[in-house]
C-alpha positions in Angstrom: -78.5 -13.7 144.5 -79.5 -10.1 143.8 -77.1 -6.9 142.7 -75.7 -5.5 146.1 -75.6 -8.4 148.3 -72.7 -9.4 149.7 -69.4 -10.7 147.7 -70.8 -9.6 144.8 -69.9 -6.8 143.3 -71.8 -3.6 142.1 -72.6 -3.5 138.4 -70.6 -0.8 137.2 -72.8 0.6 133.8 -70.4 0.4 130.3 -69.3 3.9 128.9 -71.5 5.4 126.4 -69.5 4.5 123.2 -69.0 8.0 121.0 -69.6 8.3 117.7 -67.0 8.7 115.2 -67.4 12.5 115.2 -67.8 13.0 118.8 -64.6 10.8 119.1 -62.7 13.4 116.8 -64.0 16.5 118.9 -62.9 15.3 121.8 -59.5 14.6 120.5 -58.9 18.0 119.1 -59.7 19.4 122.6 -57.6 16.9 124.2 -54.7 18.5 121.7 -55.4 22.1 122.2 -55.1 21.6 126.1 -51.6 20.4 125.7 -51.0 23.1 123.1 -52.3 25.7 125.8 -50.2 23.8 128.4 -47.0 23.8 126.8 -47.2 27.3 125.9 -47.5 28.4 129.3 -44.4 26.5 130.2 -42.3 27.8 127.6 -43.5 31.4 128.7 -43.0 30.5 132.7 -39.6 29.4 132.0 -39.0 32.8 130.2 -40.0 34.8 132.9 -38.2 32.8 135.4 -34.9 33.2 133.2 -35.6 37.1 132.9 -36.1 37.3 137.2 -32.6 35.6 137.4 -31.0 37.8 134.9 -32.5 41.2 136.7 -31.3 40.1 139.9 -27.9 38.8 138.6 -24.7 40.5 139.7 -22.7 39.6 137.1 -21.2 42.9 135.4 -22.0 41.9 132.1 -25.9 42.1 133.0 -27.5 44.9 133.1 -31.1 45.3 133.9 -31.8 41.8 132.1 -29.9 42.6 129.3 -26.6 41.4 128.2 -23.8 44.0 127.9 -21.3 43.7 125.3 -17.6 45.1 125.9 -15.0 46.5 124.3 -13.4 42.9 123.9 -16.6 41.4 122.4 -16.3 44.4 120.4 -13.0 43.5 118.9 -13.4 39.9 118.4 -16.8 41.4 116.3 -15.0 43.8 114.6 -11.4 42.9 114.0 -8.6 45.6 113.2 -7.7 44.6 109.3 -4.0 46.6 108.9 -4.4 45.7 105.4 -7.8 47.0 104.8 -7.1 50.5 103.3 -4.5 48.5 100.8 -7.4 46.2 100.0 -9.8 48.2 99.4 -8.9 52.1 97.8 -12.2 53.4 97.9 -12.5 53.6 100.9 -8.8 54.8 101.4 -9.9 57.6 99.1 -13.1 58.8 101.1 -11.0 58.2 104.5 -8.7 60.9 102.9 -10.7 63.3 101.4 -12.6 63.1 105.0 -9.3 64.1 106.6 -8.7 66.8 103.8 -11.7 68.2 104.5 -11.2 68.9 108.4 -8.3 70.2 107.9 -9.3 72.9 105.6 -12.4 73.6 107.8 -10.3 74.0 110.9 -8.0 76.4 109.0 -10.8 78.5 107.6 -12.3 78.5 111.6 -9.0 79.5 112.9 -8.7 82.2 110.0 -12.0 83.6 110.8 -11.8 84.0 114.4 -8.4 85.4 113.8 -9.7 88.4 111.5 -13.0 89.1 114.0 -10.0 90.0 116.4 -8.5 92.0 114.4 -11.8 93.9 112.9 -12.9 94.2 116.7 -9.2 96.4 117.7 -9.6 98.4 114.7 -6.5 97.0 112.9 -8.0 95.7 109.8 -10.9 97.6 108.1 -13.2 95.5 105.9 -14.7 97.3 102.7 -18.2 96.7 101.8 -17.3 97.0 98.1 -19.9 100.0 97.9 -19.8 102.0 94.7 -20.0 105.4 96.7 -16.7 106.2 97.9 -16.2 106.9 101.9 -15.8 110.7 102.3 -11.8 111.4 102.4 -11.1 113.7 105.5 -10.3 117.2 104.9 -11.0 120.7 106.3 -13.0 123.2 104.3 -11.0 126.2 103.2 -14.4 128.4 102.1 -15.7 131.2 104.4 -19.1 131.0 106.2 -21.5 133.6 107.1 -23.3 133.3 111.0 -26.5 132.0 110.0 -29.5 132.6 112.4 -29.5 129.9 115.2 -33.3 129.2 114.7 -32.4 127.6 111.0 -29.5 125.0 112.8 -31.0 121.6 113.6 -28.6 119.8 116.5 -28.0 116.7 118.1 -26.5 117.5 121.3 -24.9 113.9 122.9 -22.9 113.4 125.9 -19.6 111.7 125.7 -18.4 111.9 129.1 -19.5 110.5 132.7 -20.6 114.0 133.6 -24.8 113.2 133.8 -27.0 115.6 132.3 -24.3 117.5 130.6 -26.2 117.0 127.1 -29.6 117.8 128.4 -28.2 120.9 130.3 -26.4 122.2 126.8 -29.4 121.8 124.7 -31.6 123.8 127.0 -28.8 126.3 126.5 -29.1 126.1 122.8 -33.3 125.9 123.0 -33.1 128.8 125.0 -30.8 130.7 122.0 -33.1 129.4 119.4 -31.6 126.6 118.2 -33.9 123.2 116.9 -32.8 120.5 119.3 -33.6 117.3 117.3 -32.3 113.9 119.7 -30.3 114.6 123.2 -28.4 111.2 124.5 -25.1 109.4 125.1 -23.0 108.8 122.1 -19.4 108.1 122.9 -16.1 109.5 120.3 -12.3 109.0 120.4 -12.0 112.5 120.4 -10.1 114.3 123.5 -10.5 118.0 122.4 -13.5 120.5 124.1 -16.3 119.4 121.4 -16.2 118.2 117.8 -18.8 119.2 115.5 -20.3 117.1 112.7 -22.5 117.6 109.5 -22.5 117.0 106.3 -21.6 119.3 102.8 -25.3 121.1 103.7 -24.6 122.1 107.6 -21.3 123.1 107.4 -22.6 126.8 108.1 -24.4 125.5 111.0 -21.3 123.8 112.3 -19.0 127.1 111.8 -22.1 128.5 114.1 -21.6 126.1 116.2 -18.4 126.2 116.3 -18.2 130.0 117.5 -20.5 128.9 120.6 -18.4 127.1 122.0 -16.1 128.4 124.6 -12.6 127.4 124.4 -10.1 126.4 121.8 -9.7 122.9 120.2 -13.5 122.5 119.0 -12.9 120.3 115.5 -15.0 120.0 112.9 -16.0 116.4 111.3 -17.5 116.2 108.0 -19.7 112.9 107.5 -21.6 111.3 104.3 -25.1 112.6 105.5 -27.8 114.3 103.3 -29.4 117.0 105.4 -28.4 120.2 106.9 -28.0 118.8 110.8 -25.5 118.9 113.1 -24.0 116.3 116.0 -21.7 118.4 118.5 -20.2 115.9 120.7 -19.6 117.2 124.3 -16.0 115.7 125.9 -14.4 115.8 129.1 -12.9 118.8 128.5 -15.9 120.8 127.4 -16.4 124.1 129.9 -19.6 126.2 128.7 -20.8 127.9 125.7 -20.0 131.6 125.0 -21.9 134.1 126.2 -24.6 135.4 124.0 -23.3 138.9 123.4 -19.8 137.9 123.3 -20.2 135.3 120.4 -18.9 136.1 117.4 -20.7 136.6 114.1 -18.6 137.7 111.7 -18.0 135.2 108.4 -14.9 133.1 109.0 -14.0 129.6 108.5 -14.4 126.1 110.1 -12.3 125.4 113.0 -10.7 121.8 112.3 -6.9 121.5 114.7 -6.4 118.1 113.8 -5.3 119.6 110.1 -4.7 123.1 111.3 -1.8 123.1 113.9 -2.6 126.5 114.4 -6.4 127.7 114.0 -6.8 130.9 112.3 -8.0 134.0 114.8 -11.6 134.3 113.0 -12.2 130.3 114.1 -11.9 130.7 117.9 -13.9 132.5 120.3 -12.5 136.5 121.0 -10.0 136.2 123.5 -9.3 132.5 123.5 -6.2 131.2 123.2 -5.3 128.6 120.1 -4.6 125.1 121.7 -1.6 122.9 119.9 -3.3 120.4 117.5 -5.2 117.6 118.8 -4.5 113.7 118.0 -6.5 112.7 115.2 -10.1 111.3 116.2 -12.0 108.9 114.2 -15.0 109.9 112.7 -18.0 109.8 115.0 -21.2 107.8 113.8 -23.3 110.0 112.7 
């Protein structure tokens, strides 16, 4: 009877045998299969546990992440009532903390509360400046008319009148005068003008000063260096005198908020002597 005829069966060939070190080889790739496979499982069951979490609707889950409350908090984090007994230092920087807030609230509050008071004028904050502020007075000496071509001005408009300082100083360019800055400059002052220089333009000011028509034009004498002038035009400012009527004769400055009663040679000829105006503060300069 031959291989393959019937009731016999085939001849099935023996394995190869491996050799020791093939035998080892195929064992470590054997092992690093499983490794591989049992590392995919952990990470499928990882992802699988993340799906069920995101798509969780318990409250405590949030976007696959577990949130911890204000109970798991406390039972963290338990209230110790002797705590500040037991342990001083800290007691000690709890209270200097506390100290410390209190005197910065107090120096917040004290701060806003003298910016109020700076802002409505009731408390005046010195610089500590060596130079000592100018003290308000009138000058008592008599001034000659100088020549209005040797008076610089500054001609500024506190009222709601428009154009009123641009319209004066072409008046005064037109006399002769050197019209340095023309613009909007608010004062306190109520009377028809006020006038201000310093030690060097109070002849320019007394020239001024006789320009002006009307009574109650005062005179404001400021720190500055030069020789100019600032003439303030208020509400009640009318015009200036007419050329040939303005008088050049020496005389002093005209200044109602010391003078009740402004002497004749300080007012324009024919003009009544108003009663003394409220006292203004000092325009900037």
């Amino acid at each position: 009877m031959t291989e393959g005829t019937p009731g016999i069966p085939p001849r099935i060939p023996p394995k190869p045998r491996l050799s020791p070190k093939d035998l080892h080889r195929q064992q470590a790739k054997d092992e690093r299969a499983a490794a591989r496979a049992a590392e995919q499982a952990v990470k499928d069951a990882k992802f699988e546990q993340r799906q069920a979490l995101k798509h969780s609707t318990d409250i405590t889950v949030f976007n696959g992440h577990h949130v911890i409350g204000a109970r798991q908090l406390k039972e963290a984090f338990p209230d110790d009532p002797d705590d500040a007994v037991e342990n001083p230092v800290r007691f000690r920087h709890q209270l200097v903390h506390g100290i410390t807030l209190t005197v910065l609230a107090a120096v917040l509050v004290a701060a806003v509360v003298l910016a109020v008071l700076v802002s409505r004028g009731q408390l005046k904050i010195f610089a500590g400046d060596s130079t000592a502020a100018p003290t308000p007075h009138c000058p008592t000496g008599t001034f000659d008319y100088p020549a209005n071509g040797t008076v610089h001005v500054n001609v500024y408009n506190s009222t709601r009148r428009e154009g009123l300082a641009t319209g004066v100083a072409d008046q005064l360019a037109q006399r002769g005068y050197l019209v340095d800055s023309v613009k909007n400059k608010a004062t306190n002052y109520r009377g028809t003008a006020v006038v201000v220089s310093g030690t060097k333009g109070q002849g320019a000011a007394f020239n001024l000063q006789r320009n002006v028509a009307g009574a109650g034009t005062d005179y404001v004498q400021d720190d500055r260096s030069d020789a100019t002038v600032d003439i303030y035009l208020t509400s009640s400012y009318t015009d200036l005198v007419a050329p040939p009527l303005v008088d050049q004769t020496p005389g002093q400055l005209s200044c109602p908020r010391f003078s009740p009663t402004p002497s004749a040679t300080t007012t324009a000829p024919g003009s009544v002597p108003a009663p003394a105006a409220p006292a203004p503060a000092v325009p900037a300069p």
